[in-house]
TORRODO-471127 format. One line per 3 residues: number of its first residue (from 1); for each residue y, x negated, z of N, C-alpha, C. Coordinates in nm, 3 decimals. Atoms other than C-alpha are relative to their C-alpha. Example, Ala and Ser with C-alpha at 12.3 -4.5 7.8 and 13.67 -1.06 7.14 Angstrom:
<atoms>
1> -0.119,-0.089,0.000,-0.450,-1.230,0.780,0.120,-0.090,0.000 | -0.119,0.082,-0.006,-0.106,-1.367,0.714,0.109,0.077,0.073
</atoms>
This chain:
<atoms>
1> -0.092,0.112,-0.024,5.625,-1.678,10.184,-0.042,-0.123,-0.078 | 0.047,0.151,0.072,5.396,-1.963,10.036,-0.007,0.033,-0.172 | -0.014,-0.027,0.150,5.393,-1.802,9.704,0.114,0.006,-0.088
4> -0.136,0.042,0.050,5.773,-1.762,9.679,0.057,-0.139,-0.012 | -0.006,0.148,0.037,5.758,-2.102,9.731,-0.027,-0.063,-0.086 | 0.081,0.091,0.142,5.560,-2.246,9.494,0.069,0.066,-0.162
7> -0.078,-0.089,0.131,5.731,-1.995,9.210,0.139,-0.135,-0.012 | -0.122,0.052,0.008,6.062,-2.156,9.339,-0.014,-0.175,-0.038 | 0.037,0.155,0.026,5.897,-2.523,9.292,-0.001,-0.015,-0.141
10> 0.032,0.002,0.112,5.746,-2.442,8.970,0.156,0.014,-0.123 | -0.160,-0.037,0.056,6.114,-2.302,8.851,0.047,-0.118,-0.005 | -0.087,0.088,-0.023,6.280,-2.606,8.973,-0.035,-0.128,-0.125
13> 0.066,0.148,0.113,6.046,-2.871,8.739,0.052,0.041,-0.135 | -0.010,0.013,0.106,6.124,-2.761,8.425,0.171,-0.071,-0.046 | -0.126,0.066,0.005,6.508,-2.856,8.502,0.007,-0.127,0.010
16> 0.032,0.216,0.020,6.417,-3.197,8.627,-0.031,-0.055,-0.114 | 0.044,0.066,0.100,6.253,-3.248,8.334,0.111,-0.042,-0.103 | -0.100,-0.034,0.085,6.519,-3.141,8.113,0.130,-0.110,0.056
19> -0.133,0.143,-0.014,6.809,-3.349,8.288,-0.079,-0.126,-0.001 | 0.042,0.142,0.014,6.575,-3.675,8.293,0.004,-0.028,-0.172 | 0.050,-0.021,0.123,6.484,-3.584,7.954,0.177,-0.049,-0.071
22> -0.112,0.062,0.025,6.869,-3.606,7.869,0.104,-0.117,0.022 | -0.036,0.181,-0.092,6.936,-3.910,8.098,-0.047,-0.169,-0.094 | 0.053,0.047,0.058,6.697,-4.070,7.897,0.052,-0.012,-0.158
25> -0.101,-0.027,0.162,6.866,-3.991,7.544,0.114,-0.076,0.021 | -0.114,0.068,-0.014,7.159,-4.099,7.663,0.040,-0.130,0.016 | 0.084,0.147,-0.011,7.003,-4.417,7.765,-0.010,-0.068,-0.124
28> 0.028,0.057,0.170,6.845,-4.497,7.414,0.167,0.009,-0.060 | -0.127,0.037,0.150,7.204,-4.384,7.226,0.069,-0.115,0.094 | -0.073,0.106,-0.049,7.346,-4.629,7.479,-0.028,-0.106,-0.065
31> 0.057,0.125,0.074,7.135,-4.895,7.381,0.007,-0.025,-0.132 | -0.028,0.020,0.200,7.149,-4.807,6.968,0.154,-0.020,0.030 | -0.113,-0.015,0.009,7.528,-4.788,7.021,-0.003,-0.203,0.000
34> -0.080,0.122,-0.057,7.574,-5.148,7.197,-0.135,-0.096,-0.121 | 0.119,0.112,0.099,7.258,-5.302,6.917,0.103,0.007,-0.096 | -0.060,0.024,0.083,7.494,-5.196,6.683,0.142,-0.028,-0.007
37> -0.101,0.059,-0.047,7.812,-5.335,6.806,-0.056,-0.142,0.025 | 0.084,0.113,-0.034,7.643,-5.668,6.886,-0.040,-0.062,-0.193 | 0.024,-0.017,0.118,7.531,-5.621,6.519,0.134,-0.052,-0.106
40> -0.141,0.044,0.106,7.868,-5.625,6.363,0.032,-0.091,0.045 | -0.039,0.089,0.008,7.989,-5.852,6.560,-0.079,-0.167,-0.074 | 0.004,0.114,0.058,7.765,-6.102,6.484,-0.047,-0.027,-0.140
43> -0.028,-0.009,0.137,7.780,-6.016,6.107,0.066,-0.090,-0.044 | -0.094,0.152,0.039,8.065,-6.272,6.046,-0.027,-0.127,-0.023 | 0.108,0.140,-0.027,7.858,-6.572,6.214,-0.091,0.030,-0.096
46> 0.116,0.001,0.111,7.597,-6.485,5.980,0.029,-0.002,-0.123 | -0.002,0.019,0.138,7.740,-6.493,5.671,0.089,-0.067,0.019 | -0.086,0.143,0.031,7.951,-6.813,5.761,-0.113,-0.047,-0.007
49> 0.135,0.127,0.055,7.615,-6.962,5.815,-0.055,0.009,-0.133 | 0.034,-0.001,0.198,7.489,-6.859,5.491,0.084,-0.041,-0.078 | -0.103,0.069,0.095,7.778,-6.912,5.295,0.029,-0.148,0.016
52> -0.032,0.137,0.008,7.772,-7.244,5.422,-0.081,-0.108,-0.046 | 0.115,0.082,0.081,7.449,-7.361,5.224,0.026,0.060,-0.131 | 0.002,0.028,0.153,7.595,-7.208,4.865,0.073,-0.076,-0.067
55> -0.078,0.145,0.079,7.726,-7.399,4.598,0.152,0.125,-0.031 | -0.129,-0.025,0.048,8.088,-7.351,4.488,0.021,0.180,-0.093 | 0.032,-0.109,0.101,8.008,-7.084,4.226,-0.032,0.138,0.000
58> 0.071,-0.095,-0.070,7.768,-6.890,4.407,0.103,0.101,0.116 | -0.086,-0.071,-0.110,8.001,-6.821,4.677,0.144,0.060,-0.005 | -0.131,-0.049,0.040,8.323,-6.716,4.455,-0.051,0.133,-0.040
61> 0.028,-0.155,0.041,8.101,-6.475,4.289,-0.028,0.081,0.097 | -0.003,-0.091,-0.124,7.960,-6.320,4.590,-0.097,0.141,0.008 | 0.115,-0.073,0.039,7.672,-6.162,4.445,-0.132,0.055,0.051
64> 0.077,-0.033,-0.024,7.400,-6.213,4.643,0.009,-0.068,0.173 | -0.055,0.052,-0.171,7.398,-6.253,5.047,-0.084,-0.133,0.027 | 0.047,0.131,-0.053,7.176,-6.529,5.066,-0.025,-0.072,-0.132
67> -0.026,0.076,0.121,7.198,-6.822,4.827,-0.134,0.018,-0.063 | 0.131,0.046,0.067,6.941,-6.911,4.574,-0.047,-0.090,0.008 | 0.059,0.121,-0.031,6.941,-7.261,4.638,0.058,-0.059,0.108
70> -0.046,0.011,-0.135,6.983,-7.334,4.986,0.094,-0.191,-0.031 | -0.084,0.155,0.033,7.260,-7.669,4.951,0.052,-0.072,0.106 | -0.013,0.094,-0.096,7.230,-7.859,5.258,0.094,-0.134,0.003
73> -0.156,0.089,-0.004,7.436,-8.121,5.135,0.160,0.033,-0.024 | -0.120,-0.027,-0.066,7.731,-7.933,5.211,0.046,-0.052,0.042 | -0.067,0.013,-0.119,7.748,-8.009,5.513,0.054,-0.204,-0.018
76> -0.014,0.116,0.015,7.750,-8.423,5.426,0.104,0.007,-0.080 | -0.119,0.027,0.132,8.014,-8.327,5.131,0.120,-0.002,0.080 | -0.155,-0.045,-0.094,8.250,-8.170,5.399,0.018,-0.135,0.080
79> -0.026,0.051,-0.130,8.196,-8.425,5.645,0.054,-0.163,-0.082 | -0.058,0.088,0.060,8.309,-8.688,5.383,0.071,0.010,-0.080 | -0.105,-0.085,0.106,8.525,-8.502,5.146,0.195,-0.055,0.098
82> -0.084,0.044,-0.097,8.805,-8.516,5.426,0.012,-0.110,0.138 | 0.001,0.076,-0.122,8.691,-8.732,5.662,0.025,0.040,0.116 | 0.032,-0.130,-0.125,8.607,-8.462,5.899,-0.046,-0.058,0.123
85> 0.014,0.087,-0.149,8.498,-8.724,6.167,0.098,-0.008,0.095 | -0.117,0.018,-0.062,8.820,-8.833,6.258,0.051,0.125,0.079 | -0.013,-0.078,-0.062,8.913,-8.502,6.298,-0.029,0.066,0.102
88> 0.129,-0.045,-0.122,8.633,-8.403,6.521,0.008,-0.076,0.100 | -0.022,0.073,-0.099,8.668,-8.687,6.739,0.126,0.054,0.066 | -0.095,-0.013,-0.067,9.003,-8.655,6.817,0.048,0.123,0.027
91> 0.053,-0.147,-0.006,8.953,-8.292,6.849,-0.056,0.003,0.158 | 0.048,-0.013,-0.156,8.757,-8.368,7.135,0.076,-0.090,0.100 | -0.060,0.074,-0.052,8.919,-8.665,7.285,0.182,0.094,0.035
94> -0.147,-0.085,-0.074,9.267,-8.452,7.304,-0.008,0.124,0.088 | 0.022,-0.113,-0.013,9.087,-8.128,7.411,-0.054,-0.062,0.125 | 0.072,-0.016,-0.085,8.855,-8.269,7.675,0.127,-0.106,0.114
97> -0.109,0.035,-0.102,9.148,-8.487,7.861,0.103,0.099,0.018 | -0.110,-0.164,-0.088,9.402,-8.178,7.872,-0.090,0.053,0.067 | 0.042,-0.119,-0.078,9.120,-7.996,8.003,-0.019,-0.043,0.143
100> 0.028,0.056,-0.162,9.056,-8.249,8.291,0.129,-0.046,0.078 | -0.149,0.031,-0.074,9.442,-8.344,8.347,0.002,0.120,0.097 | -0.020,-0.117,-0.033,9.516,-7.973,8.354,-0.099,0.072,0.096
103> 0.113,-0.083,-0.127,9.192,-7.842,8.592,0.068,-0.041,0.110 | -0.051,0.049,-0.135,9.296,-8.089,8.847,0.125,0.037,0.041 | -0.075,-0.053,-0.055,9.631,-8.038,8.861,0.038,0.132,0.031
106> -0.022,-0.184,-0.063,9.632,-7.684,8.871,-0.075,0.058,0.118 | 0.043,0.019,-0.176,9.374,-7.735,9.167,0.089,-0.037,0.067 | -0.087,0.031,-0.097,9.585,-7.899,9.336,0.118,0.090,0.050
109> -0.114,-0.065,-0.003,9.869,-7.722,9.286,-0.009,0.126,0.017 | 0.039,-0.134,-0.017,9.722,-7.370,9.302,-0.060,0.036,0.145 | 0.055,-0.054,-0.154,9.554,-7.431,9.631,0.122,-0.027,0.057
112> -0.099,0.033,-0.070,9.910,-7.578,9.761,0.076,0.169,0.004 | -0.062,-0.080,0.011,10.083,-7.276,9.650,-0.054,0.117,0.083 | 0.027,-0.043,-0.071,9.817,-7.092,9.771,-0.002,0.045,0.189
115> 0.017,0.009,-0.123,9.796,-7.207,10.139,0.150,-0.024,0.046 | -0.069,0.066,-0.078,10.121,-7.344,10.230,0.145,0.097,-0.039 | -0.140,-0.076,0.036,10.475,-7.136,10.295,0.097,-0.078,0.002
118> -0.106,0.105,-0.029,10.773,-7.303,10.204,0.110,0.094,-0.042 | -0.125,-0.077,0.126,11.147,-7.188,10.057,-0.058,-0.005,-0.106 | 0.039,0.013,0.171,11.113,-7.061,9.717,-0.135,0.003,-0.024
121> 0.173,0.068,0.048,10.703,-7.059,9.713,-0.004,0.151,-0.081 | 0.037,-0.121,0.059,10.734,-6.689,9.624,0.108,0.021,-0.159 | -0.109,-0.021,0.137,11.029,-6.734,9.358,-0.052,-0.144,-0.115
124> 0.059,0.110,0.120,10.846,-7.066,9.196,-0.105,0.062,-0.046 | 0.138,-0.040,0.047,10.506,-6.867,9.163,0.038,0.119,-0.122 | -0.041,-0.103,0.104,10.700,-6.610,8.984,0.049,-0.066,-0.161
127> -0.076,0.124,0.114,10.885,-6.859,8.750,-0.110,-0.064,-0.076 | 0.123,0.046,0.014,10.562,-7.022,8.679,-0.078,0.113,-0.079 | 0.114,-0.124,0.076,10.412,-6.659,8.550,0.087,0.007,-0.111
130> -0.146,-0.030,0.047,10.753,-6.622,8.382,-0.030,-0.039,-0.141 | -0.011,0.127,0.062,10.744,-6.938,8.171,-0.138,0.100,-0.125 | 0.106,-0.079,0.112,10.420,-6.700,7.955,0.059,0.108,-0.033
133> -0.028,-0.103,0.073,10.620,-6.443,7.872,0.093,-0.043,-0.179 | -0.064,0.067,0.110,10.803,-6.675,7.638,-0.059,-0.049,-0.114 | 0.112,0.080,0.075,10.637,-6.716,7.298,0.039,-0.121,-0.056
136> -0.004,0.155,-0.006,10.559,-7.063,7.230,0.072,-0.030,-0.167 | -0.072,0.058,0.146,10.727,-7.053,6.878,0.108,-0.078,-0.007 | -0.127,-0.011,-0.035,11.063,-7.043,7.043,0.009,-0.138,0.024
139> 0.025,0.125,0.033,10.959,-7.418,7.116,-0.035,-0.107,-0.026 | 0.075,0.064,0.091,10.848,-7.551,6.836,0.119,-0.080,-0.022 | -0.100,0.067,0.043,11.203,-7.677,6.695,0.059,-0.097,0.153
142> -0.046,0.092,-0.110,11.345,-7.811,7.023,-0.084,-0.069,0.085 | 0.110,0.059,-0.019,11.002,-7.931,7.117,0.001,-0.117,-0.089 | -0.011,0.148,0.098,10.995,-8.174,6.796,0.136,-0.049,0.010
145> -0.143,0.024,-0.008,11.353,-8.223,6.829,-0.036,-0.153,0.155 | -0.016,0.054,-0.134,11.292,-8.367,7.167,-0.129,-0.136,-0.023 | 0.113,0.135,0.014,10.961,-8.587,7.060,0.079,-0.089,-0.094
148> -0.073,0.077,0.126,11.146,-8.713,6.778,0.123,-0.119,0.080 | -0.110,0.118,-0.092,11.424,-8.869,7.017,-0.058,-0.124,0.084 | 0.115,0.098,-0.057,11.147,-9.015,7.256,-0.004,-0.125,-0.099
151> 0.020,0.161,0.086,11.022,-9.197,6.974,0.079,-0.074,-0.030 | -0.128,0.143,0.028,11.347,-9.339,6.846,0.008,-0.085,0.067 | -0.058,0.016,-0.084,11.513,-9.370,7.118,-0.043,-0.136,0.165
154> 0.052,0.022,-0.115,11.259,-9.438,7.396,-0.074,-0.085,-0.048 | 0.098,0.097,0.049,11.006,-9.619,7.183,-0.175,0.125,0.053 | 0.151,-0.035,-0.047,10.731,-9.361,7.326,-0.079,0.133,-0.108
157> 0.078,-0.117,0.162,10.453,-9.205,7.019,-0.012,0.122,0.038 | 0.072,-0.189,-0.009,10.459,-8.808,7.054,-0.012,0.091,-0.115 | 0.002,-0.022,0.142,10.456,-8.736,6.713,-0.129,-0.095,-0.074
160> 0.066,0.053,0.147,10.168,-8.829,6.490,-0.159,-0.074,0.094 | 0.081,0.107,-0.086,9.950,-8.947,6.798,-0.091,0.148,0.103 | 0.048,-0.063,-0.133,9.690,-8.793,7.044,0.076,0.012,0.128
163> -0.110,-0.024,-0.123,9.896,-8.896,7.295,0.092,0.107,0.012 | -0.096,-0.109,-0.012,10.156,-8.675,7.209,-0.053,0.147,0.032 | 0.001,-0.098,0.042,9.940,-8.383,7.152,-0.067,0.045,0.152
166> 0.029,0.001,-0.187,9.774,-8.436,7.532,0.107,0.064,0.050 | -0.087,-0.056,-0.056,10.131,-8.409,7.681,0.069,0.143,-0.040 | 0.032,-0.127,0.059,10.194,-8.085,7.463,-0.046,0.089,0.080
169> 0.085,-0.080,0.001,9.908,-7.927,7.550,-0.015,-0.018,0.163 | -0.036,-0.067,-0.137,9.913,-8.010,7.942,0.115,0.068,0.038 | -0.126,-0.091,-0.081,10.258,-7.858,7.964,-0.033,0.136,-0.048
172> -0.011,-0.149,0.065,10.179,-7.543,7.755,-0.099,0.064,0.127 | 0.123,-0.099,-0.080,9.851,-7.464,7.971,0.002,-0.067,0.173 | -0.014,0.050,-0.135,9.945,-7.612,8.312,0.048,0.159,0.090
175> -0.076,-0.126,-0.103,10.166,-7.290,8.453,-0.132,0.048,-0.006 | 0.069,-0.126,-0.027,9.909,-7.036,8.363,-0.108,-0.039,0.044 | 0.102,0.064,-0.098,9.597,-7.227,8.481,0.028,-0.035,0.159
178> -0.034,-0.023,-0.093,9.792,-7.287,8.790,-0.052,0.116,0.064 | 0.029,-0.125,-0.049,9.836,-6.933,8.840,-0.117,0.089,0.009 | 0.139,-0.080,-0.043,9.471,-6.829,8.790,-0.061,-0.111,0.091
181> 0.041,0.031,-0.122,9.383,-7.095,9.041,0.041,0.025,0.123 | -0.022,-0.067,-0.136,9.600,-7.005,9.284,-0.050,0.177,0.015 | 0.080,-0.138,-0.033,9.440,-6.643,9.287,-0.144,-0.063,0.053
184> 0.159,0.002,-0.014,9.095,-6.774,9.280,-0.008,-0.084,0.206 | -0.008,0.053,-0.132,9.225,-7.013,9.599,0.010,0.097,0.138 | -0.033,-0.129,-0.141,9.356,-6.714,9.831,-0.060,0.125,0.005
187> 0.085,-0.098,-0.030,9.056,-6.522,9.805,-0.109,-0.058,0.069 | 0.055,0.111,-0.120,8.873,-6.821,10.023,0.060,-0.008,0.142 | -0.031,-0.009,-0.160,8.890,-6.767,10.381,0.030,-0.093,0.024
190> -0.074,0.098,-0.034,9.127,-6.996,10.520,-0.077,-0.075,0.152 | 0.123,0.034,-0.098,8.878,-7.004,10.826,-0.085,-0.107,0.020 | 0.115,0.077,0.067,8.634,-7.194,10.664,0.070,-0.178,0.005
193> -0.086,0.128,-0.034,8.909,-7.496,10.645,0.035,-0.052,0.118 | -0.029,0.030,-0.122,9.009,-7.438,10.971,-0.105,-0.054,0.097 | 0.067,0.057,-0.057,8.679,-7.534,11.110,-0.046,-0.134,-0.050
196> -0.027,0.123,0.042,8.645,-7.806,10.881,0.062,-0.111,0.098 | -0.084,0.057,-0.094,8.939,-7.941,11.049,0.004,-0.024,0.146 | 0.065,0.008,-0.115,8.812,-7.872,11.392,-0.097,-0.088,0.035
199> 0.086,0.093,0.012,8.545,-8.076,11.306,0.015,-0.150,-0.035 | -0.026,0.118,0.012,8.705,-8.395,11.232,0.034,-0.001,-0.140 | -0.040,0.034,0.167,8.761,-8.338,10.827,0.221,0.022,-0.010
202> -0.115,0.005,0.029,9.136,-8.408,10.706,-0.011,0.153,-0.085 | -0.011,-0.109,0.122,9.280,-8.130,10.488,-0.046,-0.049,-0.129 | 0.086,0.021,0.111,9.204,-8.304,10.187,-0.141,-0.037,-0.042
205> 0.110,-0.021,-0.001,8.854,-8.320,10.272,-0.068,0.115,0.006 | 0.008,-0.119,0.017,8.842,-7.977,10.353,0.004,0.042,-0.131 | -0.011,-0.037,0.129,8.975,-7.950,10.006,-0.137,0.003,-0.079
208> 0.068,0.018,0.104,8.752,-8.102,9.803,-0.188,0.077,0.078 | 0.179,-0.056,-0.045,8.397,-8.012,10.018,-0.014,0.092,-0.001 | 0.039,-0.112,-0.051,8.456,-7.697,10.144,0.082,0.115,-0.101
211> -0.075,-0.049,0.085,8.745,-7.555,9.885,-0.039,-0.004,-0.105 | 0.032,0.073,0.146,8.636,-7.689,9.555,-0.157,0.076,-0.012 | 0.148,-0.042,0.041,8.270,-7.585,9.571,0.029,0.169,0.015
214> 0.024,-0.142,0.006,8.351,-7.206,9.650,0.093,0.042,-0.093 | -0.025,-0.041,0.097,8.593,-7.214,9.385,-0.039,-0.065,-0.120 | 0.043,0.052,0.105,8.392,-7.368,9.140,-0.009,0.089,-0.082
217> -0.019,-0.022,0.136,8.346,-7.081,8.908,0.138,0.063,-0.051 | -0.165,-0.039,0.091,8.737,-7.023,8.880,0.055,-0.140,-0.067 | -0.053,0.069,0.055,8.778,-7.365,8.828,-0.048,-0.043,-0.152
220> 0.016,0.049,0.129,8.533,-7.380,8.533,0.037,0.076,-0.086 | -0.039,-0.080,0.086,8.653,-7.063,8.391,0.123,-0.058,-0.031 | -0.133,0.037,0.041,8.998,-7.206,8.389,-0.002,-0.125,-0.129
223> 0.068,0.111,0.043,8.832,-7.546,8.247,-0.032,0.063,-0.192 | 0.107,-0.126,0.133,8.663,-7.297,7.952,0.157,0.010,-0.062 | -0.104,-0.045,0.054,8.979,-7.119,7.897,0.108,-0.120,-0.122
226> -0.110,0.074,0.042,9.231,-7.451,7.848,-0.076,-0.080,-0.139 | 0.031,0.046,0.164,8.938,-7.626,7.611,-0.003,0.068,-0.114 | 0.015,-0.114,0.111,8.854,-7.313,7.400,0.141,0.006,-0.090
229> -0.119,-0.021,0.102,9.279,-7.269,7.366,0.064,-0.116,-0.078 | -0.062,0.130,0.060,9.348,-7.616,7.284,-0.094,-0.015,-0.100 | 0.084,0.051,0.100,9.055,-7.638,7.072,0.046,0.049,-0.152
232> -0.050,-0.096,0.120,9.173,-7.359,6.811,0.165,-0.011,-0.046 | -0.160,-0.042,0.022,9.554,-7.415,6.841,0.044,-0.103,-0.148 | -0.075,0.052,0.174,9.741,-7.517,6.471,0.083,-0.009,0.012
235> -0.217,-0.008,0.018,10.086,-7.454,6.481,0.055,-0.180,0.029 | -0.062,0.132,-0.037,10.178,-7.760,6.687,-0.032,-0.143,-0.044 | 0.054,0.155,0.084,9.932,-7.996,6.570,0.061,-0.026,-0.106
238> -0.013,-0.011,0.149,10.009,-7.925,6.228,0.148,-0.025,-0.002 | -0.129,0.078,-0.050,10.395,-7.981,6.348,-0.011,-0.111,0.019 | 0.014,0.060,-0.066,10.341,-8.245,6.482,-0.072,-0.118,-0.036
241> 0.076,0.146,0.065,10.105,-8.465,6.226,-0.070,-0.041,0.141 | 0.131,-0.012,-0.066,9.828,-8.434,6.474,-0.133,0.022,-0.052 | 0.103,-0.017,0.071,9.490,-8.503,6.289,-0.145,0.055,0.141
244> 0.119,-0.104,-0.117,9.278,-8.198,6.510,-0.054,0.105,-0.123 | 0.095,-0.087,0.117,8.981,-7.986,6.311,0.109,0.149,-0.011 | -0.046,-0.099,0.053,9.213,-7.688,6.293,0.084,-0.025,-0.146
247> -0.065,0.106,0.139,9.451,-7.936,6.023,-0.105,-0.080,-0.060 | 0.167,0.041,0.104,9.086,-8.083,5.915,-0.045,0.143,-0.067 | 0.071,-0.122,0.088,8.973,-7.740,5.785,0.129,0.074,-0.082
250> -0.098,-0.034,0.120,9.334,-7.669,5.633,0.014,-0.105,-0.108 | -0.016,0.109,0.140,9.310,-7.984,5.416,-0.105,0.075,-0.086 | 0.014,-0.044,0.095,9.032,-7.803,5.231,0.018,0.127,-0.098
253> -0.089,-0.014,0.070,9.251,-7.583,5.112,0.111,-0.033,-0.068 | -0.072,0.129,-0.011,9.490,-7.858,5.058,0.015,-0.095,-0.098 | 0.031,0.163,-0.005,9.356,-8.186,4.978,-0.017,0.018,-0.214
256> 0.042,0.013,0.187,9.323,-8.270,4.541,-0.150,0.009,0.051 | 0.113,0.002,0.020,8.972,-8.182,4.458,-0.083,0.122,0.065 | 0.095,-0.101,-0.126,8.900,-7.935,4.776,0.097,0.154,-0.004
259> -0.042,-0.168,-0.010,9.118,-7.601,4.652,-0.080,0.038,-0.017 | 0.102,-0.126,0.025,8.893,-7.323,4.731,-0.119,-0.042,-0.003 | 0.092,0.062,-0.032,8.616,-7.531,4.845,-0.073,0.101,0.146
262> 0.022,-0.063,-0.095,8.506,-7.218,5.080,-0.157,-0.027,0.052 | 0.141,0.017,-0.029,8.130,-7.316,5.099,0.053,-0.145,0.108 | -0.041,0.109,-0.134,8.275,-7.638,5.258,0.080,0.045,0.128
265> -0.084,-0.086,-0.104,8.518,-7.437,5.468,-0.072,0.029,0.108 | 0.067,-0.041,-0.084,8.238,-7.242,5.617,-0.114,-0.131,0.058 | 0.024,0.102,-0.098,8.046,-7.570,5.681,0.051,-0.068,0.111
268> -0.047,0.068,-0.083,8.312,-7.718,5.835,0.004,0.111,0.149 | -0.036,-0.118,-0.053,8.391,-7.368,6.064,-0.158,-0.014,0.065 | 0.115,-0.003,-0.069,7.994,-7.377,6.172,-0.026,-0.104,0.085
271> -0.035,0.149,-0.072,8.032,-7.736,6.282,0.075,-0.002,0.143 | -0.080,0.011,-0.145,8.304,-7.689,6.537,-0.018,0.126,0.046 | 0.009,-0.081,-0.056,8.168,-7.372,6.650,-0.133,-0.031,0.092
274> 0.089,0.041,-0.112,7.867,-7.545,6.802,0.012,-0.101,0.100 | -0.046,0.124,-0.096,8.047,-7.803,7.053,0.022,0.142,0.114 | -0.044,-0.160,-0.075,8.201,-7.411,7.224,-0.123,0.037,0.004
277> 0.119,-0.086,-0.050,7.875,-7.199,7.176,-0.078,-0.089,0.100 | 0.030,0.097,-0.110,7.698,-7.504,7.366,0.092,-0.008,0.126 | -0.055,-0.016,-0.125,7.918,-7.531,7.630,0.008,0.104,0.092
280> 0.019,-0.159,-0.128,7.969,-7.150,7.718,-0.124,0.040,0.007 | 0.089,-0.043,-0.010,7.618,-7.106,7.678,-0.080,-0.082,0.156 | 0.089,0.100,-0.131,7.518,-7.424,7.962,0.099,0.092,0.102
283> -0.106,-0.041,-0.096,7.816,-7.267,8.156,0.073,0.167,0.037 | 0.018,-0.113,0.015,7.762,-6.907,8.102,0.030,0.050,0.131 | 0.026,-0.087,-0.137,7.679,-6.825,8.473,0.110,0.006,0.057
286> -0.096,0.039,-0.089,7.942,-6.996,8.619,0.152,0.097,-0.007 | -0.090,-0.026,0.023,8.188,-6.856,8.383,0.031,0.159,0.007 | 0.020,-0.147,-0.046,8.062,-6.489,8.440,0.065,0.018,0.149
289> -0.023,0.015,-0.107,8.101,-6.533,8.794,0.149,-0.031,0.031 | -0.208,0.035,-0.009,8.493,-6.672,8.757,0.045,0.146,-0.043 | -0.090,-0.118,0.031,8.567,-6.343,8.594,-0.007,0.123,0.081
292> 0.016,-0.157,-0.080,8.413,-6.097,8.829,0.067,-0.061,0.181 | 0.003,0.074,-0.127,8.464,-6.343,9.145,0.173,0.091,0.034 | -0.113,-0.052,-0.064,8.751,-6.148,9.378,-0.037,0.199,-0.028
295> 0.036,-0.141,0.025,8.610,-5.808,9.233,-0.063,0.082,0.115 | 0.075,-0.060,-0.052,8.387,-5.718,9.513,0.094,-0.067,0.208 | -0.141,0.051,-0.126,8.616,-5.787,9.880,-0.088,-0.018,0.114
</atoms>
């Protein structure tokens, strides 16, 4: 009996071995697989950064991946060639007020929708999703059409002005930020308010103390989302005689002096990619957490 045993033990190890043994393989190609995906991607970033220290010459021919003479004053040529400041400023100044108009009100409005039943709450939330199926080309012409009258008419700048490109850009990204706050809102136990309230807090104290902090990482993902899309968007600016770095990096293709100025290009392109990598990198956790947050019940 103890000998058939031990046979049947001895039998059994060489299989263990063998499936760990393949567990393990599978493991490593996992890991080579995703090094080299990781790899390509950040192939691109790496040869904008390089390309953005050669000279003119160097970087048409395309000869050798890393320059010969590293040309740091690039980056000073670009940033005075066009007057890439301006751009950059108001780059941020239009990007970082849509993003704080638009957070709040879509708090607001996402937890309302969320919590409260009225007529129509289920046929406006739909209308509201609706409004994104429509691509935004469709109004571009009756969009300027309509700023263009303002100004005459009304006397008010939406054309050619930050201002304008603010109101723009909170109406484009208002619905759909809504609608991912109201999800992130009605997965918060309504409970939690209700004792609030038991306790002497108004509803809008409830809001902000007890609401607001447990949806903090939907509200910064939403926050992420509206600067990232406003940051990159062209079409309208560029309609619109809106001086934003997406129409700063088409002037040097553009501008007398700067056709095919791609070494400046990629300076400028490395420039406004570190205001974003900084941000999602301080805000990484939070913004991980907004995307999985409701995943687990």
């Amino acid at each position: 009996m103890g000998v058939s045993l031990s046979k049947k033990a001895e039998s059994a190890r060489p299989a263990r071995a063998t499936i760990n043994y393949k567990a393990w393989l599978l493991d490593r190609g996992g890991d080579i697989l995703l090094l080299v995906i990781i790899a390509l991607m950040l192939l691109p970033i790496i040869f904008l950064v390089v390309g953005s220290f050669k000279s003119r010459e160097e970087f048409a021919v395309g000869s050798n991946f890393f320059p010969s003479d590293w040309r740091f004053e690039n980056y000073n040529e670009m940033w005075t060639r066009v007057k890439f400041g301006t751009y950059f400023s108001n780059s941020l100044i239009i990007c970082g007020i849509t993003t704080l108009v638009v957070t709040i009100l879509a708090s607001m409005s996402g937890y309302a929708l969320a919590r409260f039943r009225f007529p129509g709450a289920g046929g406006l939330s739909m209308a509201i999703l609706g409004t994104q199926l429509v691509p935004g080309t469709l109004f571009l012409i009756p969009l300027y059409m309509t700023f263009l009258w303002m100004k005459n008419n009304l006397g008010i700048p939406l054309i050619g002005t930050n201002f304008g490109a603010i109101v723009l850009y909170v109406g484009f990204f208002l619905p759909i930020s809504l609608w991912i706050q109201r999800s992130f809102f009605a997965t918060i136990p309504i409970d939690l308010e209700e004792q609030a309230m038991v306790d002497g807090a108004t509803r809008f104290q409830a809001f902000v103390y007890i609401v607001m902090p447990l949806a903090g990482p939907g509200v910064i993902s939403t926050a992420i989302f509206v600067f990232l899309t406003a940051w990159d968007e062209l079409l309208f600016a560029w309609v619109l005689n809106v001086q934003t770095i997406p129409v700063g990096i088409r002037q040097f293709t553009g501008v007398a002096g700067s056709q095919n100025r791609y070494e400046l290009l990629s300076a400028a392109s490395v420039v406004i990619i570190l205001p974003v990598a900084a941000m999602f990198f301080l805000l990484q956790k939070r913004f991980i957490a907004g995307l999985t947050a409701g995943a687990v019940k």
